[in-house]
C-alpha positions as CSV (number, residue, x, y, z in Angstrom):
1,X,8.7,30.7,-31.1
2,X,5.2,31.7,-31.3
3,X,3.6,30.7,-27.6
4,X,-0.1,30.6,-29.0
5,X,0.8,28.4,-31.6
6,X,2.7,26.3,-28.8
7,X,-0.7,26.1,-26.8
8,X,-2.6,25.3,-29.4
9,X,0.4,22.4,-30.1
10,X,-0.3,21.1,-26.4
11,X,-4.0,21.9,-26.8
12,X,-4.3,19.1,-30.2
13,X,-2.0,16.8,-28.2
14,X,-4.5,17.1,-24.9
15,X,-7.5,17.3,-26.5
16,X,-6.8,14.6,-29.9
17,X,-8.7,16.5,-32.3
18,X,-7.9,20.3,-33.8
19,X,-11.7,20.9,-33.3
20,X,-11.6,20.7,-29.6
21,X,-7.9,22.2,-29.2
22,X,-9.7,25.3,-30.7
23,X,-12.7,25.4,-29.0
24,X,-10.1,25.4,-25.7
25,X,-8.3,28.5,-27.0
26,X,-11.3,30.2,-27.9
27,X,-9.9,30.3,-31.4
28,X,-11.8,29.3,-34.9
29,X,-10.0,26.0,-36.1
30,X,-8.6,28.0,-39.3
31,X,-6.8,30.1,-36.6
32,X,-5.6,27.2,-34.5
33,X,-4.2,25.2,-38.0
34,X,-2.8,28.4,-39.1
35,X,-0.4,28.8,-35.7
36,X,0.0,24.9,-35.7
37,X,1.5,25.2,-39.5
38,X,3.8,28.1,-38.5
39,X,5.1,25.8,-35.0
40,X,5.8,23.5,-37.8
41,X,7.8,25.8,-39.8
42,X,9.6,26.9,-36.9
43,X,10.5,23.4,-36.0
44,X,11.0,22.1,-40.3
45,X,8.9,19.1,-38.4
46,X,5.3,17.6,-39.2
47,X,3.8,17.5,-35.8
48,X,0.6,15.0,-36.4
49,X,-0.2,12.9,-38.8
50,X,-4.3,12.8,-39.6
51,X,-6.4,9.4,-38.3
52,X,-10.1,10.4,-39.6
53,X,-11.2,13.7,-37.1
54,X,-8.0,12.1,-34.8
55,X,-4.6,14.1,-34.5
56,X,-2.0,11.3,-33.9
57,X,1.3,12.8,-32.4
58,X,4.4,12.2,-34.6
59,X,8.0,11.0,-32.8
60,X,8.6,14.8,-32.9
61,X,5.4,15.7,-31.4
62,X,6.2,13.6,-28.3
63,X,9.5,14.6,-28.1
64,X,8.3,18.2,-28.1
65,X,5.0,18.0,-25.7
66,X,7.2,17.5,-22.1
67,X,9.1,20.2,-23.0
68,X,6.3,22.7,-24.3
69,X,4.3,22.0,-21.2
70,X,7.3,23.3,-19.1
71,X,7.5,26.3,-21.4
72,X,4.3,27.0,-21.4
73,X,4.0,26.6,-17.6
74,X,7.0,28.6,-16.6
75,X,5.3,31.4,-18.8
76,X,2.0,31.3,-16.2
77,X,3.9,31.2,-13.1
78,X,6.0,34.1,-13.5
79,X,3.3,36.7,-12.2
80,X,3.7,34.3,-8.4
81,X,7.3,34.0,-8.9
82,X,8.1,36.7,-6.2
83,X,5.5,36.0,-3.9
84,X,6.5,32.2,-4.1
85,X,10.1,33.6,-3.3
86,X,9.3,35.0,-0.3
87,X,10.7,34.5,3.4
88,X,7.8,32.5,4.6
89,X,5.7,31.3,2.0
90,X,3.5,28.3,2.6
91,X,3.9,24.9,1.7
92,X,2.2,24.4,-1.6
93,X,0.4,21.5,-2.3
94,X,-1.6,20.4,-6.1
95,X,-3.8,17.7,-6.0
96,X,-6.2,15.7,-8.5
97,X,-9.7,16.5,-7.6
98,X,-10.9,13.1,-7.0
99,X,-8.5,13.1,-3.6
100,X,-9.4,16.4,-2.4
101,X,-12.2,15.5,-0.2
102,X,-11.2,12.0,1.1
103,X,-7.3,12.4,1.6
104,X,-5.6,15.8,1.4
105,X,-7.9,18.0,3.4
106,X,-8.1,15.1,6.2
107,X,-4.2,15.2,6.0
108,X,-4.3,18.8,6.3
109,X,-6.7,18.9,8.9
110,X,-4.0,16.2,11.1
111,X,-1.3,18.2,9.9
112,X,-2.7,21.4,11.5
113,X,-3.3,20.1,14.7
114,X,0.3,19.2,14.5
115,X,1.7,22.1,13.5
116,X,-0.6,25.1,14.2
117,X,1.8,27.6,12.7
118,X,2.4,26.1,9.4
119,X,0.8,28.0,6.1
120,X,-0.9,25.8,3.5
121,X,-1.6,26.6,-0.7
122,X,-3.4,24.0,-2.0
123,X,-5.0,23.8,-5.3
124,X,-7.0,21.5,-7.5
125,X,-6.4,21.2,-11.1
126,X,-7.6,18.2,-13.4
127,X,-5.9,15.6,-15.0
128,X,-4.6,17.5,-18.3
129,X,-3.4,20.3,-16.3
130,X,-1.8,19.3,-13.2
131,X,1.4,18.4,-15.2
132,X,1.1,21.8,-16.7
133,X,1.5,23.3,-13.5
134,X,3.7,21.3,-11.6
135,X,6.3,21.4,-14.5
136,X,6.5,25.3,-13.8
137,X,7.8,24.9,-10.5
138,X,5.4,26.1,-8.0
139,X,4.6,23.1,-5.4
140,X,6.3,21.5,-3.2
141,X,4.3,18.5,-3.2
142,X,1.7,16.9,-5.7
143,X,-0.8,14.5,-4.8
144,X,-2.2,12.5,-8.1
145,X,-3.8,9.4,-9.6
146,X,-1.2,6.9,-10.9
147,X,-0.1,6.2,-13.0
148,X,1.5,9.9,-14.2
149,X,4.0,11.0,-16.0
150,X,5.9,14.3,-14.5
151,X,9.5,14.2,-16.1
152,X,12.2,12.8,-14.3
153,X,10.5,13.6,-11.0
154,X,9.4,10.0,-9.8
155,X,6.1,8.9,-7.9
156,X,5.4,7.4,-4.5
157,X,2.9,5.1,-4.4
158,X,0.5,5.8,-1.3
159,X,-1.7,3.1,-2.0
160,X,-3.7,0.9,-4.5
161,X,-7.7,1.1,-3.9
162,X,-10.6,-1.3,-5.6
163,X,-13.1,0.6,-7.2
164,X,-17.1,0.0,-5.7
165,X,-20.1,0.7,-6.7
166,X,-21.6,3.6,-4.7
167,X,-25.3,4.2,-3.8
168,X,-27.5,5.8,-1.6
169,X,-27.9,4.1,1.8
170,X,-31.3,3.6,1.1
171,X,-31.3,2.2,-2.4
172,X,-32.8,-1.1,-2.6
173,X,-29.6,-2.9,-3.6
174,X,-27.4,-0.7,-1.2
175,X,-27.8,-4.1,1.1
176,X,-26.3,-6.1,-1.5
177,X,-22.8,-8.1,-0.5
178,X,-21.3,-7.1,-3.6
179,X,-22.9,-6.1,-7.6
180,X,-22.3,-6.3,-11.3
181,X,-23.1,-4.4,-14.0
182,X,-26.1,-6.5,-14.7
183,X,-27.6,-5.8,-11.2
184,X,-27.9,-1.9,-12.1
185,X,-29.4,-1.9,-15.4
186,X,-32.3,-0.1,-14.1
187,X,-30.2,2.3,-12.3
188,X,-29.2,5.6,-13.9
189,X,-24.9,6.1,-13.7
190,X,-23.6,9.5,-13.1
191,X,-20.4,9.3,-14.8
192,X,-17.2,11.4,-14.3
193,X,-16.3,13.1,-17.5
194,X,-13.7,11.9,-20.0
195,X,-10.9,14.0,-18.9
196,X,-10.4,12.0,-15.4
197,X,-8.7,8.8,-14.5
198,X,-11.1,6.9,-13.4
199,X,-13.4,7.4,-16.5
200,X,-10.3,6.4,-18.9
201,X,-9.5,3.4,-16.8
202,X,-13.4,2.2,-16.9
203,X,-13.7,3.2,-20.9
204,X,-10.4,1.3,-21.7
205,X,-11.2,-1.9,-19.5
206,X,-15.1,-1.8,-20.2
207,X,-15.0,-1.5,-23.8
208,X,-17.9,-1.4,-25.8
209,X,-20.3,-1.6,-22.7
210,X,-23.5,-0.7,-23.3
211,X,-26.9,-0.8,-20.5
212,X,-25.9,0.7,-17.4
213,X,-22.4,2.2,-18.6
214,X,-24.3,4.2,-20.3
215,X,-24.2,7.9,-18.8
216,X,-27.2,9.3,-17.9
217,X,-25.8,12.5,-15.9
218,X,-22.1,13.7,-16.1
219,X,-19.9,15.2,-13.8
220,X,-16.4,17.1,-14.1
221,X,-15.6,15.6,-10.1
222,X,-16.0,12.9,-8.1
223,X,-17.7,14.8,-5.2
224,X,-19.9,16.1,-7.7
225,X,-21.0,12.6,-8.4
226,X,-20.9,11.0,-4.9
227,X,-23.3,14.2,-3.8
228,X,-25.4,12.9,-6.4
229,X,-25.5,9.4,-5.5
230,X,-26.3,10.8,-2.3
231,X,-29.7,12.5,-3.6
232,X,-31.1,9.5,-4.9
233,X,-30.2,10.1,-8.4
234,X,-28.2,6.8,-9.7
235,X,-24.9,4.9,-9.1
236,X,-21.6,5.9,-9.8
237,X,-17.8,4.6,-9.1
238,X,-15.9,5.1,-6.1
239,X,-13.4,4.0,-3.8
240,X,-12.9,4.7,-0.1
241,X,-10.1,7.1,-0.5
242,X,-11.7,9.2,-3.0
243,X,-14.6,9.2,-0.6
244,X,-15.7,12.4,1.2
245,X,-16.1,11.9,4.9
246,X,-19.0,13.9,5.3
247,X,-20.8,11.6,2.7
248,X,-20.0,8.2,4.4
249,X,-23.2,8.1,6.6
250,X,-25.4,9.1,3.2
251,X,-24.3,6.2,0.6
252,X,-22.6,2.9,0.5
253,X,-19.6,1.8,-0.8
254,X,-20.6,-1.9,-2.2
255,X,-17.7,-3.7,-3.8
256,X,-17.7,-4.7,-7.4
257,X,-17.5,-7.9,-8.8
258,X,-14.8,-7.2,-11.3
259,X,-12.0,-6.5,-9.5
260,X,-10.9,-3.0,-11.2
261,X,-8.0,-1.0,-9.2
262,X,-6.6,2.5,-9.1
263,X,-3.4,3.3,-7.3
264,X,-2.6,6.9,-6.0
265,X,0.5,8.1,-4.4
266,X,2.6,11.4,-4.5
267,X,5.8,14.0,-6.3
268,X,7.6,15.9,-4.1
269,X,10.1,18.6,-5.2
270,X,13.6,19.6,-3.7
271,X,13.1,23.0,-1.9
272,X,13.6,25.0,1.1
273,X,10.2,23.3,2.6
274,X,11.2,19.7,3.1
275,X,10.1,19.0,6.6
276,X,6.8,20.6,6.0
277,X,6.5,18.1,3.4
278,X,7.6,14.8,5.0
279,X,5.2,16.0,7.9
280,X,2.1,16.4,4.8
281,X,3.2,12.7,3.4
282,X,3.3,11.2,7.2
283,X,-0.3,13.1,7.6
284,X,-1.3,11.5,4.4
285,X,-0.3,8.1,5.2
286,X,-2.4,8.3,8.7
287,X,-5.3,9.2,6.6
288,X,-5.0,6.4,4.2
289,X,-3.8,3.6,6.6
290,X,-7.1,2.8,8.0
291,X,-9.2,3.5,4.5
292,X,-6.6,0.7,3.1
293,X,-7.6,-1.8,6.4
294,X,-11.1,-1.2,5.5
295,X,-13.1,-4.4,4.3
């Protein structure tokens, strides 16, 4: 099986249109629909079925995708297979970006007090791809929006967060008991880009919204966005887990009149590092147990 032509299979599925997929590989899209007809060869299955510019995944297609991703995965992980291997190797830890800042490296911060000695790997990696890499094998524990779908490994669910309205502390509606929509049409929104969970959850709840949903500035993380809230540059979404502490004193979280949640929790992964994690989820949950408290 050709493992370009898989890519650009996951790539289409990912991405919806054959256009982007290609643009991701850095291929021309008569390239990437010339290795997407030979998958289909290989497999004597149609992959997609055309809806306008929209690639819609046949049954085969989503039979196919879990199992391409862990392929594909297993193929990028094999250069830090040995080091991974090796007597000593630190507890590895993937996380969406949105709970870097406000939960993971607070719980690593407790953690390290707790246990000086222990090594850390932790990486970022958006939504699209931290399923890619967590299907290859390489962490002990993964730290994600919910919900997500990794296989047969199950999630723990940390905790389920409202989503405010964030501003600068000394915006003029930052004193504000709670606001809608309608209260910020003057108000520019930095928005998070359509790859993250939060964007999908506010375009598939909020659809059709027009005024103040409409982006003027966009942003690939939320600490992008809260630093720019922070500036003085508009309002964006928030919650107080997804917070960064260092930002707290510089904006205000202000709840939102339409309740909208998000819940975020955890995988972990049998290995040879299983206290390390139960001491990273009890870290986490120290973190998060006051944030939840919070009015």
């Amino acid at each position: 099986m050709n493992l370009r032509a898989l890519s650009v299979f996951v790539g289409i599925i990912e991405e919806e249109t054959l256009t982007r997929a290609a643009a991701r590989m850095n291929l021309s899209q008569s390239a990437a629909s010339r290795l997407l007809s030979l998958l289909e060869v290989d497999l004597a299955a149609e992959l997609f079925a055309r809806d306008g510019r929209r690639m819609v995944p046949t049954a085969a297609a989503e039979a196919l995708y879990p199992e391409a991703l862990r392929i594909l995965a297993q193929v990028d992980a094999l250069p830090d297979v040995a080091a991974t291997e090796r007597a000593g190797a630190p507890l590895r830890v993937i996380c969406h970006p949105r709970l870097a800042g406000g939960l993971v490296v607070p719980a690593f911060a407790t953690l390290a007090r707790r246990q000086p000695d222990l090594r850390v790997r932790f990486e970022t990696a958006p939504r699209r791809e931290l399923a890619r890499r967590v299907l290859a094998g390489r962490y002990d524990l993964a730290v994600a929006a919910l919900p997500l779908s990794l296989g047969a490994v199950e999630a723990v669910t940390l905790g389920t967060v409202r989503l405010g309205i964030l501003l600068a502390r000394d915006h003029p509606l930052a004193d504000r008991p709670s606001l809608d929509l309608s209260d910020l049409s003057d108000v520019p929104y930095i928005a998070l880009d359509e790859t993250t969970a939060v964007r999908r959850l506010l375009d598939a709840t909020l659809p059709g919204q027009r005024g103040p949903l409409q982006p003027r500035h966009e942003v690939s993380t939320g600490t992008n966005a809260y630093r720019l809230v922070a500036a003085g540059l508009g309002f964006t979404f928030a919650d107080p887990v997804a917070l960064d502490p260092e930002l707290r004193d510089r904006v205000r979280l202000i709840p939102w009149r339409r309740s909208q949640s998000i819940a975020f929790g955890y995988f972990r992964f049998d290995g040879a590092r299983m206290a390390s994690v139960d001491a990273m989820v009890r870290a986490m949950e120290d973190v998060v147990r006051p944030l939840l408290q919070a009015p």
